[in-house]
LOTOR-706294 format. One record per residue (C-alpha): z, y, x; residue in one letter; residue number from 1. Coordinates in Angstrom, 1 decimal, always signed. Layout:
residues N
<atom c3="Z" c2="Y" c1="X" res="A" n="NUM"/>
...
end
This chain:
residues 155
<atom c3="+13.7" c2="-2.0" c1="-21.4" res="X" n="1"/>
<atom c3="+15.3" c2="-2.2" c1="-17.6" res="X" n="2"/>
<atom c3="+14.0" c2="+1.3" c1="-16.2" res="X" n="3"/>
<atom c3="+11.6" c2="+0.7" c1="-12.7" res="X" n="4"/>
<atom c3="+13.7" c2="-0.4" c1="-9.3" res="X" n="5"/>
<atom c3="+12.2" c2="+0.0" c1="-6.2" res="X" n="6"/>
<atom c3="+13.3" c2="-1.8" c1="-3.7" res="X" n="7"/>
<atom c3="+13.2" c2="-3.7" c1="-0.1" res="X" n="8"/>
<atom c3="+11.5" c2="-6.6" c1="-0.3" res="X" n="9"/>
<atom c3="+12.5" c2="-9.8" c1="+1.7" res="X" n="10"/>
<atom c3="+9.1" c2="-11.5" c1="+1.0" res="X" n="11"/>
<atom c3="+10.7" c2="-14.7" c1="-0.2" res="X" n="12"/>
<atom c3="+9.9" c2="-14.5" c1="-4.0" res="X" n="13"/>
<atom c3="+7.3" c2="-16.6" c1="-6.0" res="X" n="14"/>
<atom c3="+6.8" c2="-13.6" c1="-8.2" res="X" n="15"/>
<atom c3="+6.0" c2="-11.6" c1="-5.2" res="X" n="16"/>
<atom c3="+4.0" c2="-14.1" c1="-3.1" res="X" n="17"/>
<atom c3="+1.8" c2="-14.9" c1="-6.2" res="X" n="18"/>
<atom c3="+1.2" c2="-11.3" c1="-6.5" res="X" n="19"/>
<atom c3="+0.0" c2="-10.7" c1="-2.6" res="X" n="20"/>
<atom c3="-2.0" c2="-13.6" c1="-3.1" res="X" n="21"/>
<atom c3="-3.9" c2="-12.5" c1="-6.4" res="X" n="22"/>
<atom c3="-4.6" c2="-9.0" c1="-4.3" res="X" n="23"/>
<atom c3="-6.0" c2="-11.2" c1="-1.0" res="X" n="24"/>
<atom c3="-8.4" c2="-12.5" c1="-3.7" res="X" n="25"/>
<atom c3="-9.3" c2="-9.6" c1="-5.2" res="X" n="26"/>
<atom c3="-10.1" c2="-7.7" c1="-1.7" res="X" n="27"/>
<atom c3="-12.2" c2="-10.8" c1="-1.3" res="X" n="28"/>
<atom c3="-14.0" c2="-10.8" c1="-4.1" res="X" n="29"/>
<atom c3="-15.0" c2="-6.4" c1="-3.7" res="X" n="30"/>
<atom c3="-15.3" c2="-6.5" c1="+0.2" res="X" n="31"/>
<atom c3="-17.2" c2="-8.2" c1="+2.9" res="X" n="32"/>
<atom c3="-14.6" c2="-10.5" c1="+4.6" res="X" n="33"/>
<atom c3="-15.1" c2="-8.4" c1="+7.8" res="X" n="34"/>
<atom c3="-13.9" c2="-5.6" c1="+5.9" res="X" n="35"/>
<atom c3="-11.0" c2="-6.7" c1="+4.4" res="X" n="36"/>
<atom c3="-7.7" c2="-5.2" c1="+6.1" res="X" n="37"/>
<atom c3="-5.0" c2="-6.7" c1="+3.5" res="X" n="38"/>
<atom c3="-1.9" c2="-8.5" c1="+4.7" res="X" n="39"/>
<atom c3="-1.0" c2="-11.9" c1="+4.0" res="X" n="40"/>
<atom c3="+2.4" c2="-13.1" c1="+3.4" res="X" n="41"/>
<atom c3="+3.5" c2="-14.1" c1="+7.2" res="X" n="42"/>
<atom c3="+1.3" c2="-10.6" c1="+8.4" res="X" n="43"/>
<atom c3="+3.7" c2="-8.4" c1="+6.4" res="X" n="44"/>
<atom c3="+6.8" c2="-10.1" c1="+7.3" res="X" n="45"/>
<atom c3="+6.2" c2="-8.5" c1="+10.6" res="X" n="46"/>
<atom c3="+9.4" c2="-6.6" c1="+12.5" res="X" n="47"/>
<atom c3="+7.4" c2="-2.9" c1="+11.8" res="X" n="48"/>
<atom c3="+6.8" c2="-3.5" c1="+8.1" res="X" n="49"/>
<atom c3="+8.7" c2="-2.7" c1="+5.4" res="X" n="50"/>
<atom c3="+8.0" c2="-4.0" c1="+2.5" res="X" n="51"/>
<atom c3="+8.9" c2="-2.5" c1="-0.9" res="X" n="52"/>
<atom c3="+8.8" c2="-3.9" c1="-4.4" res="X" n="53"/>
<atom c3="+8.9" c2="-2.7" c1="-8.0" res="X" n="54"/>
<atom c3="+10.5" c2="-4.4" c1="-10.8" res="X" n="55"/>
<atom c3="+11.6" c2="-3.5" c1="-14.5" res="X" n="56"/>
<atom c3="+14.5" c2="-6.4" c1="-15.0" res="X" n="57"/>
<atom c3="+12.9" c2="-9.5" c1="-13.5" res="X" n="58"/>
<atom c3="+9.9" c2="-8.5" c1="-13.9" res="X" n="59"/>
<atom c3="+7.5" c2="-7.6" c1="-11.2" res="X" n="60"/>
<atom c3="+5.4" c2="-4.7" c1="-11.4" res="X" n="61"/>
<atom c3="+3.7" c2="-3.7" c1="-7.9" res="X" n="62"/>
<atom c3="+4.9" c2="-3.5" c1="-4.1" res="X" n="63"/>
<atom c3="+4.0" c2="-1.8" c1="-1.9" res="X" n="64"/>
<atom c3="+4.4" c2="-1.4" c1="+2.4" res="X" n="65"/>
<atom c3="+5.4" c2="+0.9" c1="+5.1" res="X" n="66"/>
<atom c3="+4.3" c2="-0.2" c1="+8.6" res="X" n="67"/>
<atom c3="+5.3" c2="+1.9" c1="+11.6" res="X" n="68"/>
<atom c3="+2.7" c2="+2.9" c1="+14.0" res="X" n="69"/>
<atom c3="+4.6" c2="+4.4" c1="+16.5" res="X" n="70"/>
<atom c3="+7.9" c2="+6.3" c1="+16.5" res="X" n="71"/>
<atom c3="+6.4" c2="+9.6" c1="+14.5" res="X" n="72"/>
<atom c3="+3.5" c2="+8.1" c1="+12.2" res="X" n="73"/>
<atom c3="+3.6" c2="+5.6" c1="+9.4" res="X" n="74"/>
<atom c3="+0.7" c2="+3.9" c1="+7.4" res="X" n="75"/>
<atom c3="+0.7" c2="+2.9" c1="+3.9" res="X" n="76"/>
<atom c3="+0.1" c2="-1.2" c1="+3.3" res="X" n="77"/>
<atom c3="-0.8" c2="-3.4" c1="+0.2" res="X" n="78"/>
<atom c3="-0.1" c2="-1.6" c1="-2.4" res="X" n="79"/>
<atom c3="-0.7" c2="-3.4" c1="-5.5" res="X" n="80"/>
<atom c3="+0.1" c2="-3.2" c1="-9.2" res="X" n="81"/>
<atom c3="+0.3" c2="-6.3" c1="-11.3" res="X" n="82"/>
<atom c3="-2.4" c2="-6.1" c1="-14.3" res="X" n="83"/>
<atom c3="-0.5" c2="-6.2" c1="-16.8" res="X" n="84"/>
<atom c3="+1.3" c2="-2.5" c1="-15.8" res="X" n="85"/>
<atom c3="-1.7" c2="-0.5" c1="-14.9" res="X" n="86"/>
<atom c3="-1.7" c2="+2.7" c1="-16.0" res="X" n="87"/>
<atom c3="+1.7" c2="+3.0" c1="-16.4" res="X" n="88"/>
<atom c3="+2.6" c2="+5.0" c1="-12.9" res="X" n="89"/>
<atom c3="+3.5" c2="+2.4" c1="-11.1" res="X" n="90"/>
<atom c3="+1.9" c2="+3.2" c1="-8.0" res="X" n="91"/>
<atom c3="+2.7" c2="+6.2" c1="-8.4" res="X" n="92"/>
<atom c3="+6.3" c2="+5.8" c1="-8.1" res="X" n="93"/>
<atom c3="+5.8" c2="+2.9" c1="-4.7" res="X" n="94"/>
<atom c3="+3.9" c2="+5.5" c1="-3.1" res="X" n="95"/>
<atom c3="+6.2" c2="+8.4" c1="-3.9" res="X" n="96"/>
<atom c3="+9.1" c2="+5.6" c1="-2.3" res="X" n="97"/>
<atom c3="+6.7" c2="+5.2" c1="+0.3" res="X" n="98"/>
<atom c3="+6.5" c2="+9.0" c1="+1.1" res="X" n="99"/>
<atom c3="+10.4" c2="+9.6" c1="+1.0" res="X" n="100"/>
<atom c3="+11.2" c2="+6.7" c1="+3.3" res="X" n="101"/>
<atom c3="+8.7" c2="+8.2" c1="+5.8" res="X" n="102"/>
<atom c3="+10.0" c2="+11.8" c1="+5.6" res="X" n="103"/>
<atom c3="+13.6" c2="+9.7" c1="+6.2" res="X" n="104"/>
<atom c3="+12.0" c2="+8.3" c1="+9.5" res="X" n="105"/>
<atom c3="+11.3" c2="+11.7" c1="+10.0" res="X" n="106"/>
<atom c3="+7.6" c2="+10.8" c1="+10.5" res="X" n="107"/>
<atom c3="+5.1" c2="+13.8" c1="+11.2" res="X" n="108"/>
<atom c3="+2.3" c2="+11.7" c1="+9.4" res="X" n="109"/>
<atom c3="+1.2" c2="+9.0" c1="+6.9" res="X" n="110"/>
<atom c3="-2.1" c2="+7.2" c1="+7.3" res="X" n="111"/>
<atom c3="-3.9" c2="+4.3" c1="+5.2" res="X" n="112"/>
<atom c3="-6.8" c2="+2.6" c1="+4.9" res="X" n="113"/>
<atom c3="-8.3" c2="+1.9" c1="+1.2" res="X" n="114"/>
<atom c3="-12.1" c2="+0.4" c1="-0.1" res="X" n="115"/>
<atom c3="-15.1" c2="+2.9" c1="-0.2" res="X" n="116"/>
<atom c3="-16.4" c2="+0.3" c1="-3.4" res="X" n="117"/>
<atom c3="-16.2" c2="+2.3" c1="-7.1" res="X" n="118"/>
<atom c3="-13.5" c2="-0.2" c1="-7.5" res="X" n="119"/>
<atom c3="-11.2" c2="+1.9" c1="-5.0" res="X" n="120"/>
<atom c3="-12.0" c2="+4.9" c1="-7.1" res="X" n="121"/>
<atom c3="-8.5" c2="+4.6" c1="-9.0" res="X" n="122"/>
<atom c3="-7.0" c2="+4.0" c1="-5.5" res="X" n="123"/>
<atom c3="-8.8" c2="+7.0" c1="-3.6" res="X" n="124"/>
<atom c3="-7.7" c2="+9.2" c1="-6.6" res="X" n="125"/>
<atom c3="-4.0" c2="+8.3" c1="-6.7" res="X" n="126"/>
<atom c3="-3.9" c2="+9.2" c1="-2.5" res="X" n="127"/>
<atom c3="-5.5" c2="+12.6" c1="-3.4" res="X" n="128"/>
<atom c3="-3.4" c2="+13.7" c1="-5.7" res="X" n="129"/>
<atom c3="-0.4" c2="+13.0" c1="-3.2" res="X" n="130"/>
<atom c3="-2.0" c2="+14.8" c1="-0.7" res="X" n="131"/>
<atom c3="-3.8" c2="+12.7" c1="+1.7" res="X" n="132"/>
<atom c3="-7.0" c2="+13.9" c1="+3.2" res="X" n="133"/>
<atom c3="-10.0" c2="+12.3" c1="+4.1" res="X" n="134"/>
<atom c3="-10.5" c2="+11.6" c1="+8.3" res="X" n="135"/>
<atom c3="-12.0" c2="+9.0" c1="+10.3" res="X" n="136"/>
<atom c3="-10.8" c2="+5.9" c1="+11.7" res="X" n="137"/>
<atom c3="-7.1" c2="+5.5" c1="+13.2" res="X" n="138"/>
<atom c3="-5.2" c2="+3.0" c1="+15.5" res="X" n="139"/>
<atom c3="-7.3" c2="+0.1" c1="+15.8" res="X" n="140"/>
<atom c3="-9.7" c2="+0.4" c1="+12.8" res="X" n="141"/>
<atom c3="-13.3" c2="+1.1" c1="+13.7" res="X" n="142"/>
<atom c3="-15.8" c2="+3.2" c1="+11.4" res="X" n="143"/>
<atom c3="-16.8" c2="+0.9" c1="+8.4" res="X" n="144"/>
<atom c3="-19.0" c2="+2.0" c1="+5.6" res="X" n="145"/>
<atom c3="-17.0" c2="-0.8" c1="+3.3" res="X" n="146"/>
<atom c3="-13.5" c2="+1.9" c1="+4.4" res="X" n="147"/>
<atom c3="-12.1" c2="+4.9" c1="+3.7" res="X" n="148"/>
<atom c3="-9.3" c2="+6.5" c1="+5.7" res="X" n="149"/>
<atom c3="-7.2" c2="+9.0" c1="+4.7" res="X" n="150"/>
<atom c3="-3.7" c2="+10.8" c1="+6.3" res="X" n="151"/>
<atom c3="-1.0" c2="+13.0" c1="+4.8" res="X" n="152"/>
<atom c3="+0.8" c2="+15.4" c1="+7.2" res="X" n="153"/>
<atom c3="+4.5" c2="+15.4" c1="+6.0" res="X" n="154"/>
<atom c3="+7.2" c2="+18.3" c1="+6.8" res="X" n="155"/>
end
């Protein structure tokens, strides 16, 4: 078995776009369409994302995105694991890449957005544990009972 790459994603793949689109389907199927805040292809090919995949040999596992804010804040974008390597730390690992790459930029903070619905709990967990704190809404997000938002202040 290959061990897990991380790496910059050019967002040209079938393997990657057929994962982005199986996650656009699932936020529609949770969350009101209002609600949904999840990138499509073209969105996150955007000059102030990066986007980030993981792969064990050619096989996709998750991805996940970095989009800059402004100059000293970063938030976290479509992160997604592919079913068939839940619980195995993927996301772990993208979000951990995610982290380093911010502290690199020399970012003062991380922020996301994420689903208040219990099917967000594994989500909401995972940013806990890496240290990201509950707040309210930031850059142009308004208050939304179907969103959580969270931010991690980094050294």
């Amino acid at each position: 078995m290959s061990p897990l790459q991380i790496r910059e994603d050019d967002l040209t793949g079938k393997k990657i776009a057929d994962l982005l689109c199986e996650h656009l389907e699932n936020m529609h199927e949770i969350t009101p369409p209002e609600s949904v805040h999840a990138l499509d292809l073209e969105a996150l090919r955007s000059p102030e994302i990066t986007f980030f995949s993981a792969w064990e040999g050619d096989e996709l596992l998750g991805c996940g995105a970095l989009k800059e804010l402004d100059s000293k804040t970063g938030e976290v974008k479509s992160m997604r694991t592919a079913k068939a390597h839940r619980r195995r730390g993927v996301a772990s690992k993208i979000l951990e890449h995610i982290i380093k790459e911010a502290q690199q930029r020399a970012y003062h903070c991380l922020y996301l957005e994420t689903g208040s619905f219990p099917e967000f709990v594994p989500a909401r967990a995972l940013y806990t544990r890496y240290g990201f704190e509950y707040r309210g809404p930031f850059a142009d997000y308004k208050d939304d009972p179907n969103s959580v938002f969270m931010m991690k202040k980094l050294a």
